[in-house]
C-alpha positions as a printed NumPy array, in Angstrom:
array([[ 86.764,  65.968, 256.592],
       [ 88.384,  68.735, 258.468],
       [ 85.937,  71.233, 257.386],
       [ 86.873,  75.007, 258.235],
       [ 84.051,  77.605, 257.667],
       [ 85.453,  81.091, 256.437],
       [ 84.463,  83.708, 258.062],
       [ 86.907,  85.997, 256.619],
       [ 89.051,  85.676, 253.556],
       [ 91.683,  87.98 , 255.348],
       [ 93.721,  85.515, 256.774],
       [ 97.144,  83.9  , 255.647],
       [ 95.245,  80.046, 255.571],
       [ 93.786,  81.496, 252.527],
       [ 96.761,  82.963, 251.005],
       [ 97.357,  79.906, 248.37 ],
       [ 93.672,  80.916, 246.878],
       [ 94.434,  85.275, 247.037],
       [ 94.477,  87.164, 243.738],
       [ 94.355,  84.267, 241.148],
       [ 93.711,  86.483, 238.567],
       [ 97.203,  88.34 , 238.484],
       [ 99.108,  86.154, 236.062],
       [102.509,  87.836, 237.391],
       [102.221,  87.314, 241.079],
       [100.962,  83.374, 240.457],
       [103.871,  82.867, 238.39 ],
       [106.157,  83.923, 240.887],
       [104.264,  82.479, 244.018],
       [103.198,  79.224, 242.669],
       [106.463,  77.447, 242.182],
       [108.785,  78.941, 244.675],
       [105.821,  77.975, 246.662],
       [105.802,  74.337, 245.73 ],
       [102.065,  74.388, 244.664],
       [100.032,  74.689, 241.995],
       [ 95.651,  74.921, 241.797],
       [ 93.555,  72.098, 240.345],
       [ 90.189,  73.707, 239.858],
       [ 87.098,  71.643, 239.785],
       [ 86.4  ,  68.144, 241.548],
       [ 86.917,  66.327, 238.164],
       [ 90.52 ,  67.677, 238.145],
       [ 90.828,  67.792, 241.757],
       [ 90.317,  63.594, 241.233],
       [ 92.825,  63.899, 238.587],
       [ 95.342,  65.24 , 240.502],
       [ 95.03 ,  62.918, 243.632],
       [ 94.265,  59.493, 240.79 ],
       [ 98.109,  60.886, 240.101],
       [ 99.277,  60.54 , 243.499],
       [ 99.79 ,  64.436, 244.148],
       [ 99.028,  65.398, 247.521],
       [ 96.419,  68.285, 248.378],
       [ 97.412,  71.184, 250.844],
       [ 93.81 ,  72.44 , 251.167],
       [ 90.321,  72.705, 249.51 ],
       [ 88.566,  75.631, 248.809],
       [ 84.716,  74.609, 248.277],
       [ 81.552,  76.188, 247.929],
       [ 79.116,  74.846, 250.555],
       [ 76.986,  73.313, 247.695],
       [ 79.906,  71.709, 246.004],
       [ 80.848,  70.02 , 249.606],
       [ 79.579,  66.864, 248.939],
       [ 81.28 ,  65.978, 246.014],
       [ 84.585,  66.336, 247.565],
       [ 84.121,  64.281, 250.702],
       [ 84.898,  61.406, 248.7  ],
       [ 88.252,  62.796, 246.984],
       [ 89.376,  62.928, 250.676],
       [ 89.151,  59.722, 252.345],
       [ 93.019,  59.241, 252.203],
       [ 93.195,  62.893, 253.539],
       [ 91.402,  63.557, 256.433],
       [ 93.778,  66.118, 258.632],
       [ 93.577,  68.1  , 254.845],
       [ 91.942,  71.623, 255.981],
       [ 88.376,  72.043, 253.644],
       [ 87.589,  75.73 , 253.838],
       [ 83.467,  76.321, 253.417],
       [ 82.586,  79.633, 252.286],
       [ 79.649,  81.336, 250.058],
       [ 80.143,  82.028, 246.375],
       [ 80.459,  85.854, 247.224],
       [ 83.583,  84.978, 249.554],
       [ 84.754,  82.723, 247.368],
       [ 84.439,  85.181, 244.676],
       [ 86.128,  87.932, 246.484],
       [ 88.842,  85.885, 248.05 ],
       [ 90.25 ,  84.784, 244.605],
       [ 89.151,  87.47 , 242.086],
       [ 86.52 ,  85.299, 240.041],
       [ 83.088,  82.917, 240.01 ],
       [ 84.478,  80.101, 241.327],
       [ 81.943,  78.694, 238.931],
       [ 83.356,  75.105, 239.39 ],
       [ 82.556,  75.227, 242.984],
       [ 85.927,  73.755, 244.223],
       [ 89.425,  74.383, 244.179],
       [ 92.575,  72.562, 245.451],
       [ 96.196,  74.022, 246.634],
       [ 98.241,  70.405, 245.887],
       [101.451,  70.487, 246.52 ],
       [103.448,  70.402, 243.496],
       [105.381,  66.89 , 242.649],
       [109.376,  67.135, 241.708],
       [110.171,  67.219, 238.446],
       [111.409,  63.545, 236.569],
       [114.86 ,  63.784, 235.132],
       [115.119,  64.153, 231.334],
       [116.079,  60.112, 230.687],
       [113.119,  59.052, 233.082],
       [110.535,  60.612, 231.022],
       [111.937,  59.371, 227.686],
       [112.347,  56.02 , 228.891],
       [110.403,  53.565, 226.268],
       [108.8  ,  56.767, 224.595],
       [108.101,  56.987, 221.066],
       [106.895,  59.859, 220.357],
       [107.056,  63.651, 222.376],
       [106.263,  66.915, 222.23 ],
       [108.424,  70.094, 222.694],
       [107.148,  72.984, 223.485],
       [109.404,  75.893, 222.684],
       [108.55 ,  79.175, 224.689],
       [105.137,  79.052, 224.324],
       [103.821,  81.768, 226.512],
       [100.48 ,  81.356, 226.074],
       [ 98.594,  79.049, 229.127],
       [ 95.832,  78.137, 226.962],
       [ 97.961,  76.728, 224.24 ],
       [100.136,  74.889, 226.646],
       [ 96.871,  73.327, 228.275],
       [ 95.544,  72.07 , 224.689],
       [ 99.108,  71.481, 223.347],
       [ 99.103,  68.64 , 226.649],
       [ 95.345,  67.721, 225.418],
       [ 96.419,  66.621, 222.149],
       [ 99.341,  64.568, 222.97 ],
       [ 96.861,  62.413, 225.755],
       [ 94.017,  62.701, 223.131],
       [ 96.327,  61.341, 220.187],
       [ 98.746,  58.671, 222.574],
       [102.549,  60.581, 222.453],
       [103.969,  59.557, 225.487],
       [105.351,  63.011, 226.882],
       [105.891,  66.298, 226.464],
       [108.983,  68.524, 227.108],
       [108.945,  72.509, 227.831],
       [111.826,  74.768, 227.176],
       [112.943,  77.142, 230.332],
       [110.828,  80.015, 228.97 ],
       [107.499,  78.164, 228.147],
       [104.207,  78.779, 230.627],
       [104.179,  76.778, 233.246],
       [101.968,  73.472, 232.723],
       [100.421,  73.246, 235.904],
       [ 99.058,  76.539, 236.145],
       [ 94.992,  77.403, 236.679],
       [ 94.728,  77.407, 233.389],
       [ 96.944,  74.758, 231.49 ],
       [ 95.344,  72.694, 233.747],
       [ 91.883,  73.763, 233.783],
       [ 92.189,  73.643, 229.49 ],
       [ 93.683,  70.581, 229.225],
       [ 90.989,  68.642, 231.029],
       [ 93.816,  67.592, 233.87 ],
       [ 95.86 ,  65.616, 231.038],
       [ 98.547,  67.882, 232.311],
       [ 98.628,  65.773, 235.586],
       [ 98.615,  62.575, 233.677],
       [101.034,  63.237, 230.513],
       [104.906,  62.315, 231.666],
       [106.27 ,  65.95 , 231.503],
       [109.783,  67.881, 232.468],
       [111.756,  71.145, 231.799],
       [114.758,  70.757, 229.555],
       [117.424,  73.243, 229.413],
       [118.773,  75.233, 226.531],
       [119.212,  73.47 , 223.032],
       [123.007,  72.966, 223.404],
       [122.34 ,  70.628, 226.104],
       [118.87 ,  69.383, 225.426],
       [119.755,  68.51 , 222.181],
       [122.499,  66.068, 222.705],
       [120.688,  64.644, 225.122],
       [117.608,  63.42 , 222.687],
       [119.648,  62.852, 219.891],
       [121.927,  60.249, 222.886],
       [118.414,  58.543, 223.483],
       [117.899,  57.921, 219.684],
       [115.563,  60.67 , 218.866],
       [115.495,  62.151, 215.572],
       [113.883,  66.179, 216.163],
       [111.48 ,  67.354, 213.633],
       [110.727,  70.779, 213.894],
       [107.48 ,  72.15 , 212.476],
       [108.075,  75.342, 211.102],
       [108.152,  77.4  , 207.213],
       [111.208,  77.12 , 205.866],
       [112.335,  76.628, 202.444],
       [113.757,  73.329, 202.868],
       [110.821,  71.692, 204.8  ],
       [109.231,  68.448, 204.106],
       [105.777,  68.004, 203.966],
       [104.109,  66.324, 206.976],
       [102.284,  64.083, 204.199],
       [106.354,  62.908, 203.202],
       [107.881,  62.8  , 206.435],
       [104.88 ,  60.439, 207.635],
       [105.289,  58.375, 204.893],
       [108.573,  56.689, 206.963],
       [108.563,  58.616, 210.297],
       [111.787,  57.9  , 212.351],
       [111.232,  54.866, 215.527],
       [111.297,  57.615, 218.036],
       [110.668,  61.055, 217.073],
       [110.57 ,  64.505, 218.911],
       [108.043,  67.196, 217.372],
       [109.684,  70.476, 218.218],
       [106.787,  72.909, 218.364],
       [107.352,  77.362, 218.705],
       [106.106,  80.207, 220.346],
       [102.821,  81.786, 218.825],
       [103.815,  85.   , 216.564],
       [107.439,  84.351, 216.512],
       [107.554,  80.897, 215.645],
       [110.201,  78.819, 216.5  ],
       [114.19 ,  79.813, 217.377],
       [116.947,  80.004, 215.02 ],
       [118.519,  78.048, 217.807],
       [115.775,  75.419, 217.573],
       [116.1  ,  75.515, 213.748],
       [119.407,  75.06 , 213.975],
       [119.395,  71.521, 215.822],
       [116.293,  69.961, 214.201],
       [117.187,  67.367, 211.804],
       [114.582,  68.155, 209.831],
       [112.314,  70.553, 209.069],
       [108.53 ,  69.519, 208.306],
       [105.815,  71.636, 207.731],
       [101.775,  71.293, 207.361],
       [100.682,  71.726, 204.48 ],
       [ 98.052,  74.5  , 203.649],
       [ 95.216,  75.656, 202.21 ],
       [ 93.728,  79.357, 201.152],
       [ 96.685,  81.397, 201.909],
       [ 96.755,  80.134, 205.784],
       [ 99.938,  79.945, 206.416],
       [100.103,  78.048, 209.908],
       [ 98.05 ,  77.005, 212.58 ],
       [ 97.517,  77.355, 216.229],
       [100.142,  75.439, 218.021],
       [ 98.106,  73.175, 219.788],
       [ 95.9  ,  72.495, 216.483],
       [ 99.604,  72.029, 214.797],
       [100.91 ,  69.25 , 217.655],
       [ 97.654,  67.692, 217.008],
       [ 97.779,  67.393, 212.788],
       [101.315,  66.499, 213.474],
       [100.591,  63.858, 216.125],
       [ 98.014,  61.99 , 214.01 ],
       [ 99.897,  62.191, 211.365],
       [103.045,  60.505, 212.843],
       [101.745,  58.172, 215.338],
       [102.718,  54.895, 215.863],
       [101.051,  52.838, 213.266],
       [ 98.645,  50.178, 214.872],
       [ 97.857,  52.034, 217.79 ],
       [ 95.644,  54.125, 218.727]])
């Protein structure tokens, strides 16, 4: 390994790994950059298993050992050594996980790649949240869909977080940005998916009827926390289905929705 002791955390090699606690700045940074931060080894190993391509390593010196072997395929990739305190004050937190990884961030598949031979997908509508998109991602590896789509407004998937929460399923799940409805739609609907969109509405379906004879392949159009999801949404869905529930809870969290749904309407016979 090309290991780099630091011996101060004020210099631009260390930029990628500066002020990773200011949401803002990361989500401007991070993509124009072309990178995004797989924290710990086991997602580090994720990330790489995937064939993305690390920039650098940020390690503690305890940690180093474990990511030696990540690197074989890597060795001119720089490994900067530091002390928990540097580590800590470099990036703004306990780097409790010991490691961290700038990988350079693969391009995004076109729509009709990712939906090639899939069943079953996810849309995530503006969800905003990084910790619902990370579990939202969970779910669909946990419970076999085969994608997931985000709108132009949702979180960003392979932030520190969505990635960190959804156990580095984010680097495995096929995943792309769609554009607005009046394109996206057509575009599902042209590659013989039906959109459900879960949501309260006065026509909805139960979940418990619409899984009774789900469609072949099927799109589960899932909104933004608070606001639910657009009239725009609404508007193209074919139909509306909704969960149905007990002790005047009237919805779910959106990641604990995509994963009732998911069970609910997956493929019979698999797993």
């Amino acid at each position: 390994m090309r290991i780099i002791p630091i011996e101060s955390v004020d210099v631009p090699e260390l930029a990628d790994y500066a002020g990773l606690t200011d949401v803002a700045l990361r989500r401007a940074l991070e993509p124009a950059g072309g990178l995004y931060l797989a924290e710990s080894t086991k997602v580090i190993s994720r990330a790489i298993a995937a064939g993305h391509v690390p920039r650098s390593v940020l390690v503690q010196e305890r940690w180093l050992s474990g990511i030696e072997p990540l690197l074989v395929d890597f060795p001119d990739v720089p490994v900067y050594v530091g002390r928990e305190e540097a580590l800590e004050s470099l990036t703004g937190f306990h780097l409790h996980r010991g490691a961290m990884a700038a990988m350079h961030r693969p391009a995004l598949p076109p729509l009709e790649k990712v939906l090639e031979g899939a069943r079953r997908v996810v849309v995530l509508e503006d969800i905003v949240d990084h910790t619902n998109v990370g579990a939202a991602f969970r779910a669909v590896a946990g419970l076999g869909a085969d994608a997931v789509l985000v709108t132009p407004r949702c979180a960003d998937p392979l932030y520190r977080r969505s990635v960190r929460v959804s156990m580095g399923t984010v680097l495995q799940v096929p995943w792309t940005r769609i554009g607005e409805w009046s394109d996206a739609a057509p575009r599902l609907h042209d590659a013989g998916f039906r959109l459900a969109a879960l949501a309260l509405a006065d026509n909805a379906v139960s979940l418990d009827d619409y899984a009774a004879d789900p469609p072949e392949r099927l799109a589960m159009v899932m909104g933004a926390e608070g606001d639910g999801l657009s009239r725009r949404a609404l508007a193209v869905a074919d139909t509306v289905v909704t969960i149905p529930m007990a002790h005047g809870v009237d919805s779910l969290n959106v990641a604990s929705a995509a994963a009732v749904a998911l069970y609910a309407l997956r493929v019979r016979g698999e797993s």
